[in-house]
Each structure stands twice: as C-alpha cells, then as structure tokens.
mmCIF file of the C-alpha atoms, coordinates in Angstrom:
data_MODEL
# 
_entry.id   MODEL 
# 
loop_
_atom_site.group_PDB 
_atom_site.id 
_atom_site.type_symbol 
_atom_site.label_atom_id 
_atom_site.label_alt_id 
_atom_site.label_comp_id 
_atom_site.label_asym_id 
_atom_site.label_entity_id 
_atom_site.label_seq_id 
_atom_site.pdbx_PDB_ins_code 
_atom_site.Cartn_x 
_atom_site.Cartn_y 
_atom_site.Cartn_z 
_atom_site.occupancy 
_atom_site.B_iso_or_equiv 
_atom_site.pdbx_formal_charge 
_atom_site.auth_seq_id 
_atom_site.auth_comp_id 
_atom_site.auth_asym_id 
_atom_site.auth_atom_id 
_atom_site.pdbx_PDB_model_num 
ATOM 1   C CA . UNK A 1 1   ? 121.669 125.054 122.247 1.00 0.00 ? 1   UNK A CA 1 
ATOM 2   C CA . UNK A 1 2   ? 119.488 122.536 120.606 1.00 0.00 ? 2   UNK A CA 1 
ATOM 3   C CA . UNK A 1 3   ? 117.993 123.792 116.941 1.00 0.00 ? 3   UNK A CA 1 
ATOM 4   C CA . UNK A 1 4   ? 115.243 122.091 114.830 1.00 0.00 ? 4   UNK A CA 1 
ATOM 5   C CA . UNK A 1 5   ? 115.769 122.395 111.214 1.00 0.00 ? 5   UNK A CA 1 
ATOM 6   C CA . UNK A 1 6   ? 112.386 122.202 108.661 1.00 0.00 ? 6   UNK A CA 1 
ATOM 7   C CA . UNK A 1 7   ? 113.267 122.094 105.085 1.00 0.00 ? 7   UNK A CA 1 
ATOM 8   C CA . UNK A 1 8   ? 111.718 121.633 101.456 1.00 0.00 ? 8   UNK A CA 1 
ATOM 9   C CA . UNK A 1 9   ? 112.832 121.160 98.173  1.00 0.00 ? 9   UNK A CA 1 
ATOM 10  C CA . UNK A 1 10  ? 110.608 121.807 94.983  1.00 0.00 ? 10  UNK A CA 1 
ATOM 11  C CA . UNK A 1 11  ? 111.513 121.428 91.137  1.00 0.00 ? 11  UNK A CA 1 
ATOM 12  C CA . UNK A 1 12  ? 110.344 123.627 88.503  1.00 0.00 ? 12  UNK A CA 1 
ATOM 13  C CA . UNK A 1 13  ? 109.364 120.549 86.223  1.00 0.00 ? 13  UNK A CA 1 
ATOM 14  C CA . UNK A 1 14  ? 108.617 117.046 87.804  1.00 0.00 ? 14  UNK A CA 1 
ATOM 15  C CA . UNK A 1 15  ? 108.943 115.232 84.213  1.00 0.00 ? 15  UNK A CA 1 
ATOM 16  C CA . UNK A 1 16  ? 112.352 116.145 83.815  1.00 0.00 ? 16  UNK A CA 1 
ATOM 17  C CA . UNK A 1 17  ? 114.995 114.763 85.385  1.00 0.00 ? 17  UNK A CA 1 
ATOM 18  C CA . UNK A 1 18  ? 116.784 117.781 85.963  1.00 0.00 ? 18  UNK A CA 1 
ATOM 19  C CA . UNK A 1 19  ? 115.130 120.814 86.265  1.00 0.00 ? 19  UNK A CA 1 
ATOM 20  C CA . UNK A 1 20  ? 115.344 124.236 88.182  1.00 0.00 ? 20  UNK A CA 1 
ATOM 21  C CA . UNK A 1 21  ? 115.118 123.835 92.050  1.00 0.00 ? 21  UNK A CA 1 
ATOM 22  C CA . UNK A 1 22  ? 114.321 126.251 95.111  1.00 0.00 ? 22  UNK A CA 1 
ATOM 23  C CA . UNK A 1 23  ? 114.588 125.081 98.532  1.00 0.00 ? 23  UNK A CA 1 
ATOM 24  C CA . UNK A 1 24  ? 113.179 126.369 101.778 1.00 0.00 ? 24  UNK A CA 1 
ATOM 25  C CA . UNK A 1 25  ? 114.028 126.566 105.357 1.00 0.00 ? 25  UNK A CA 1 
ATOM 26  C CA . UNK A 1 26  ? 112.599 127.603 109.120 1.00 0.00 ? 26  UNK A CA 1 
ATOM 27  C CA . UNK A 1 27  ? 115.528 127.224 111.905 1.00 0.00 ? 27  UNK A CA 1 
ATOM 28  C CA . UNK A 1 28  ? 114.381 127.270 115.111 1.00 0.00 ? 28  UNK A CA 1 
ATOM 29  C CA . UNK A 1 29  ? 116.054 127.694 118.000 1.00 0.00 ? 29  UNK A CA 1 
ATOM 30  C CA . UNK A 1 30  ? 115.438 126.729 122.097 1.00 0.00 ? 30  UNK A CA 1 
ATOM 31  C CA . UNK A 1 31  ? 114.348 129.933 122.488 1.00 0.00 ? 31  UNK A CA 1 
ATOM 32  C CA . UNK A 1 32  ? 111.545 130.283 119.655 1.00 0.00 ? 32  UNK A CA 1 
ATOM 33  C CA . UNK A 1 33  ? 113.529 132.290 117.378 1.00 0.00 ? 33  UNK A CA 1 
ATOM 34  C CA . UNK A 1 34  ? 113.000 131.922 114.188 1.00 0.00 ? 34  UNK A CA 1 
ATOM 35  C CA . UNK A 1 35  ? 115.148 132.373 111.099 1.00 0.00 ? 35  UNK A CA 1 
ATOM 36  C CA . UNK A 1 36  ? 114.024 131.195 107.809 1.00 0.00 ? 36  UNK A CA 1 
ATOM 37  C CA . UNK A 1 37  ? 115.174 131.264 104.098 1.00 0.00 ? 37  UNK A CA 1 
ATOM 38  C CA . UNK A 1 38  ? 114.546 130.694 100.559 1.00 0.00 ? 38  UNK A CA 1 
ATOM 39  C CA . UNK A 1 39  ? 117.203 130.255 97.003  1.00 0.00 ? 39  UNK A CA 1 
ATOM 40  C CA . UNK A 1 40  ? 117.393 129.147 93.621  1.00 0.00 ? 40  UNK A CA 1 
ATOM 41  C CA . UNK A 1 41  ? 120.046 126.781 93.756  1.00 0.00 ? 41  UNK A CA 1 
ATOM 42  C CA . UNK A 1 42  ? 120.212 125.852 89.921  1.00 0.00 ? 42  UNK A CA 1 
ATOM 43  C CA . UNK A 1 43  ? 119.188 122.320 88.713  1.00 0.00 ? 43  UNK A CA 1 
ATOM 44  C CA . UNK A 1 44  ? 118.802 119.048 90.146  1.00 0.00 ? 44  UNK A CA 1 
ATOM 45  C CA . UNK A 1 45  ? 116.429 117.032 91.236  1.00 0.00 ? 45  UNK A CA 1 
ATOM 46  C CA . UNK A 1 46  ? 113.437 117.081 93.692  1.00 0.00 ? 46  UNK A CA 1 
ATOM 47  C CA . UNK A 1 47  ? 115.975 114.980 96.007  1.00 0.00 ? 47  UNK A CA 1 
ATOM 48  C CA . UNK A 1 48  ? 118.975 116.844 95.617  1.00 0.00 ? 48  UNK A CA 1 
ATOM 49  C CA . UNK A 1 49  ? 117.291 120.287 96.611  1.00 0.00 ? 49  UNK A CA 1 
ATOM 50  C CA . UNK A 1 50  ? 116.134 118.757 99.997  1.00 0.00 ? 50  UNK A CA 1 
ATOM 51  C CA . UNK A 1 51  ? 119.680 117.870 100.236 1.00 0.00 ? 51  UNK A CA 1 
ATOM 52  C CA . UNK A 1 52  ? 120.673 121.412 99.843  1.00 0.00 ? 52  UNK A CA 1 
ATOM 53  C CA . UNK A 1 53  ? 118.765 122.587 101.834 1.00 0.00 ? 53  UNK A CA 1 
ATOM 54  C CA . UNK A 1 54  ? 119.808 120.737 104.936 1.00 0.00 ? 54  UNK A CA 1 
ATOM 55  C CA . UNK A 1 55  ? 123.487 122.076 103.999 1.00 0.00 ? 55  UNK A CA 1 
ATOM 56  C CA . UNK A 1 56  ? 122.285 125.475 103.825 1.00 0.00 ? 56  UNK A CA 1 
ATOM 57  C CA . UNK A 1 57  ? 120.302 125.189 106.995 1.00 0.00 ? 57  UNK A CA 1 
ATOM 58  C CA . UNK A 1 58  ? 123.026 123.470 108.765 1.00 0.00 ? 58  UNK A CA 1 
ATOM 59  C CA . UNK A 1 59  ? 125.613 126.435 107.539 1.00 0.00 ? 59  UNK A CA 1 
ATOM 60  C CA . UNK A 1 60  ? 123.345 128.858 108.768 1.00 0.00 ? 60  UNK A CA 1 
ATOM 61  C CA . UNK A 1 61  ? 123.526 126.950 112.467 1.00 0.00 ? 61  UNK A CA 1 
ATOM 62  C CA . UNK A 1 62  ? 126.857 126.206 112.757 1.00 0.00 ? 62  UNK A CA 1 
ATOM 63  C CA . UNK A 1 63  ? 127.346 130.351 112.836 1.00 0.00 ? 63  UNK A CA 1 
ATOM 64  C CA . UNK A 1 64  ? 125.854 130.094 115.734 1.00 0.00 ? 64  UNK A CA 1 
ATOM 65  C CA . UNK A 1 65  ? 128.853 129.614 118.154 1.00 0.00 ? 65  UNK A CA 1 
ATOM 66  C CA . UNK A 1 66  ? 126.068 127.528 120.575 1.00 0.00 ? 66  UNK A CA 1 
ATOM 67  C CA . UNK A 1 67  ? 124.982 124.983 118.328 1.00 0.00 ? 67  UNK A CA 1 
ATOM 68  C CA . UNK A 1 68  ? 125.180 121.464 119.979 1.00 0.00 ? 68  UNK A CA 1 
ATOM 69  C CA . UNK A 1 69  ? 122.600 119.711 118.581 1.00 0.00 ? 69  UNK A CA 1 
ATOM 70  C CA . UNK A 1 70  ? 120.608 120.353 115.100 1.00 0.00 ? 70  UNK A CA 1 
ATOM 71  C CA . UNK A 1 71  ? 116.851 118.010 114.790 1.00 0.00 ? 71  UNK A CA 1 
ATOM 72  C CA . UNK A 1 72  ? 116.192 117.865 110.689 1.00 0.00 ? 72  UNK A CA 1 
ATOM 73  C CA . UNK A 1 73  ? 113.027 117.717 109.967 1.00 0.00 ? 73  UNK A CA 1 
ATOM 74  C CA . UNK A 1 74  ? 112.791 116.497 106.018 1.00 0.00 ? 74  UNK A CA 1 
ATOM 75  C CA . UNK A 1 75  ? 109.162 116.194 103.469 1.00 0.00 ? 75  UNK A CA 1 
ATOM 76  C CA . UNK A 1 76  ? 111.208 113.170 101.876 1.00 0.00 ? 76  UNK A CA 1 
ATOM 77  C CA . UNK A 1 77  ? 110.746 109.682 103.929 1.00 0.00 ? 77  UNK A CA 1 
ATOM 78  C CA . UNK A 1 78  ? 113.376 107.854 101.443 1.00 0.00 ? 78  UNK A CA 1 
ATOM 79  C CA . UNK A 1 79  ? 115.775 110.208 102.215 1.00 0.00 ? 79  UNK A CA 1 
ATOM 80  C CA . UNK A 1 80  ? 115.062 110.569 105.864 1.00 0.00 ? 80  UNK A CA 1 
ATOM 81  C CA . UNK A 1 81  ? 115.856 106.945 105.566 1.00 0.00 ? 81  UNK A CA 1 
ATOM 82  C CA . UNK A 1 82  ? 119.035 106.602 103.712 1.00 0.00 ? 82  UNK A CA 1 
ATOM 83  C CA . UNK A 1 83  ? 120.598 109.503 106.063 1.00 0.00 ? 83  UNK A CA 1 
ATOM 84  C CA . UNK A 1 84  ? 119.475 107.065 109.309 1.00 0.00 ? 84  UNK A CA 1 
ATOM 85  C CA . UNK A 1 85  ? 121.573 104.462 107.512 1.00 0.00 ? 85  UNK A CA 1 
ATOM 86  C CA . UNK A 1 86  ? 118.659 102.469 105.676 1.00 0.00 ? 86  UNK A CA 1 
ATOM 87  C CA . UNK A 1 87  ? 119.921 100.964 102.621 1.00 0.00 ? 87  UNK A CA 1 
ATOM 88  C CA . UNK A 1 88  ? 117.657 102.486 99.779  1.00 0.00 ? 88  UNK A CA 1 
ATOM 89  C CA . UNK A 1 89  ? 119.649 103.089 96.382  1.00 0.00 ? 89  UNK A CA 1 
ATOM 90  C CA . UNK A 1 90  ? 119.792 106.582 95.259  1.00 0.00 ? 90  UNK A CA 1 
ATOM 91  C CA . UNK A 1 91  ? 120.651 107.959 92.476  1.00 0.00 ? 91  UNK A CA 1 
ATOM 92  C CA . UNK A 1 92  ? 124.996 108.304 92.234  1.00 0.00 ? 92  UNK A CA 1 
ATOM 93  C CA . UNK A 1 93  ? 124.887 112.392 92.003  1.00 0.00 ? 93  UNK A CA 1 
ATOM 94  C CA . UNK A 1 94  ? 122.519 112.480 94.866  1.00 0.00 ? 94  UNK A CA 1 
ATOM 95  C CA . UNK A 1 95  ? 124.849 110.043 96.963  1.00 0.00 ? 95  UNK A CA 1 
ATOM 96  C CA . UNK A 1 96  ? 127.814 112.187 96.102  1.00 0.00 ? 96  UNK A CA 1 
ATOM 97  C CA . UNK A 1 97  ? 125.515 115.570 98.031  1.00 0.00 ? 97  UNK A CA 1 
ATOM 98  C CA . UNK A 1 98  ? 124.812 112.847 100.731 1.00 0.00 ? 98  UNK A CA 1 
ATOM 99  C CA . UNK A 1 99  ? 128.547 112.386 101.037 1.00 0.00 ? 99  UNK A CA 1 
ATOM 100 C CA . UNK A 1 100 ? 129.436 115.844 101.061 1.00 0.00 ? 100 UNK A CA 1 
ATOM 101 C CA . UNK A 1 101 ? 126.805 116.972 103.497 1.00 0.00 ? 101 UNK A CA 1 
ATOM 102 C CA . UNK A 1 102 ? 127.923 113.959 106.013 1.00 0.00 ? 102 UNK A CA 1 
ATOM 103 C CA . UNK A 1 103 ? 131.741 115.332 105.870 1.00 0.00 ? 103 UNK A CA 1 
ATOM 104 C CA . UNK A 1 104 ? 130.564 118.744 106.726 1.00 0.00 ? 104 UNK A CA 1 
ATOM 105 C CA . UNK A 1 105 ? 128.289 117.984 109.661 1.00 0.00 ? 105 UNK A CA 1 
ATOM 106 C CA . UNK A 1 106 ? 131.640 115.720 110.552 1.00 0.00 ? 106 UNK A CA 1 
ATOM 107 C CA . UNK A 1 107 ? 133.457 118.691 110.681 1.00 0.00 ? 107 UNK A CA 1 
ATOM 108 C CA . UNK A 1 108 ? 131.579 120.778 112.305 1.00 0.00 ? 108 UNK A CA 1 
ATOM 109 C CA . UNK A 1 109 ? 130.817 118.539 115.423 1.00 0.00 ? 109 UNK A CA 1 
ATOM 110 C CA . UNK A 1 110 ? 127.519 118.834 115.549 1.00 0.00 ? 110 UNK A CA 1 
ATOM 111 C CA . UNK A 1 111 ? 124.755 116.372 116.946 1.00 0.00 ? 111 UNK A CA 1 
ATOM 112 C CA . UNK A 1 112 ? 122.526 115.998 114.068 1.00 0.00 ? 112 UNK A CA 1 
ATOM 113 C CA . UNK A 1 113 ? 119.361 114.088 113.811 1.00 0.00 ? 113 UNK A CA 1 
ATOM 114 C CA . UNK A 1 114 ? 117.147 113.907 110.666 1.00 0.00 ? 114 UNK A CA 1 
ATOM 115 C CA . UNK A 1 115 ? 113.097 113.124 111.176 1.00 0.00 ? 115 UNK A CA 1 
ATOM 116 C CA . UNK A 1 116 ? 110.199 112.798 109.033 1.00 0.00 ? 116 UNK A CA 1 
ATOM 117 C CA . UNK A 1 117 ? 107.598 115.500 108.880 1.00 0.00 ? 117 UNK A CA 1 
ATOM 118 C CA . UNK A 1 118 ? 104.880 116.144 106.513 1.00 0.00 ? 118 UNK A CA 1 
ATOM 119 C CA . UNK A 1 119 ? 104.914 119.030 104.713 1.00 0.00 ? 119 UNK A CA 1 
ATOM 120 C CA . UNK A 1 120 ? 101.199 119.874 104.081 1.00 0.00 ? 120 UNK A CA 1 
ATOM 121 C CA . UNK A 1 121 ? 101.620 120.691 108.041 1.00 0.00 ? 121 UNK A CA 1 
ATOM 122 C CA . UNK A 1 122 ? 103.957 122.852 107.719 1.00 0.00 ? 122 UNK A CA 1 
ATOM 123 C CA . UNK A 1 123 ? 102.974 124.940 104.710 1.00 0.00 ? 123 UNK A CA 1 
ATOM 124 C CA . UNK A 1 124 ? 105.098 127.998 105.191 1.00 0.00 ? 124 UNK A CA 1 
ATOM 125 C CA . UNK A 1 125 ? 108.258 125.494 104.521 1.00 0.00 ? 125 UNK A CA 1 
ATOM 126 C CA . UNK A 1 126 ? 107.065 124.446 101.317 1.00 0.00 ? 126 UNK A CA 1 
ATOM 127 C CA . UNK A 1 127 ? 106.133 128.098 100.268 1.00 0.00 ? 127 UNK A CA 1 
ATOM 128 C CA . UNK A 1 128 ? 109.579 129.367 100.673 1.00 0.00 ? 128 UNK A CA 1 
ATOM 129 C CA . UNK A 1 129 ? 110.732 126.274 98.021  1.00 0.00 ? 129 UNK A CA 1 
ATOM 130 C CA . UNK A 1 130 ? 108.121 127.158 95.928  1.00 0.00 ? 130 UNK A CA 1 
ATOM 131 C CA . UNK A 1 131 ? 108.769 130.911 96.025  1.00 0.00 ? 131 UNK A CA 1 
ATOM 132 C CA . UNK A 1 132 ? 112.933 130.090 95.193  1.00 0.00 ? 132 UNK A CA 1 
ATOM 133 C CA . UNK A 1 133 ? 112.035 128.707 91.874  1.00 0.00 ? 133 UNK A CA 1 
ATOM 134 C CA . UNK A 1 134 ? 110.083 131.958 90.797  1.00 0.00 ? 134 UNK A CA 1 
ATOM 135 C CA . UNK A 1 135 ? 113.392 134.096 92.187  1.00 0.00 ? 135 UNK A CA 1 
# 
C-alpha cells in the first residue's frame, strides 16, 4: 500500500537557536484513512523537528505490515532538497538526524519519496506542530 506522509515542525522561539519544538503529522493511506499526530519532542531547531517528524511518521507506517511505498510531503524546501541529494550545507546536528533517519528507512525497506508542499495549504498540519509546543 502506498502512504503519503504531511508533516510540520514549529519552535517555541525563532531567535534562539535551540528552543522547544512540536511537530505534526497526517498519514494517509490508499484508502483515505487518516491517522494523524502531534508531540513535544524537546529542543532543537525549526529543521530538526521536521526531521522528527518524518521519523515519527515513518515509525507509525512501517507498523503497518503493507507499507510499500511512503510520499513525504515536507513545509521545508532546503530540506526537501538535501534529502533528494542536493548539496545544501546543514547544520552538523541536523546532518547527524538526516543520517539516522536514512539508516532507518534503509532498514525498513521502504520506498520513500520526500516532496515539497506548502503549508499554509494544509493548515491542519501546521496546527498539530503548533499545538505540541503548548503540550
């Protein structure tokens, strides 16, 4: 089964480098189900919560004994280019999640893509970020 992953990352406090971070999810699946969720995931960065986010979406898939194939859909166009193999420098703690998350989808066998999309369309993504932080 082919799933579409949506996720967002928010910080707390844009002025500091690290600051509290919530991230945000929908999972779709061929069918139309939906599953969707929302954490605190501690500090980082804006960039690093995205990050965490895919992992945590991707987890949540690869439950799913039918996975195949997993479409990421990311609010962050440098990062949906550095995880299509762009060279953009990133920061080395973000490039160590980048790592990690590429040795789990490895592991799990899993078809993934990662695409652009713009938040502001997708508003209920960003509200589920926004809501971690308060959690």
């Amino acid at each position: 089964m082919k799933y579409r992953l949506y996720v967002n990352g928010k910080c707390k406090n844009y002025r500091s480098f690290q600051s509290n971070i919530g991230i945000g999810g929908v999972i779709l699946n061929d069918y139309g189900d939906e599953t969707s969720f929302s954490r605190n995931v501690g500090t980082g960065t804006c960039c690093e919560a995205q990050i965490y986010a895919i992992l945590h979406g991707i987890d949540i898939i690869s439950k799913s004994k039918d996975a195949e194939s997993v479409t990421v859909y990311i609010s962050n166009l440098m990062l949906v280019d550095y995880l299509n193999e762009k060279h953009i420098d990133i920061s080395a703690s973000t490039e160590i999640l980048v790592d990690k998350l590429k040795i789990f989808i490895k592991s799990l066998k899993l078809n993934v893509n990662f695409e652009y999309f713009d938040v502001s369309e997708y508003s209920y993504v960003r509200s589920l970020a926004e809501d971690a932080i308060e959690l």
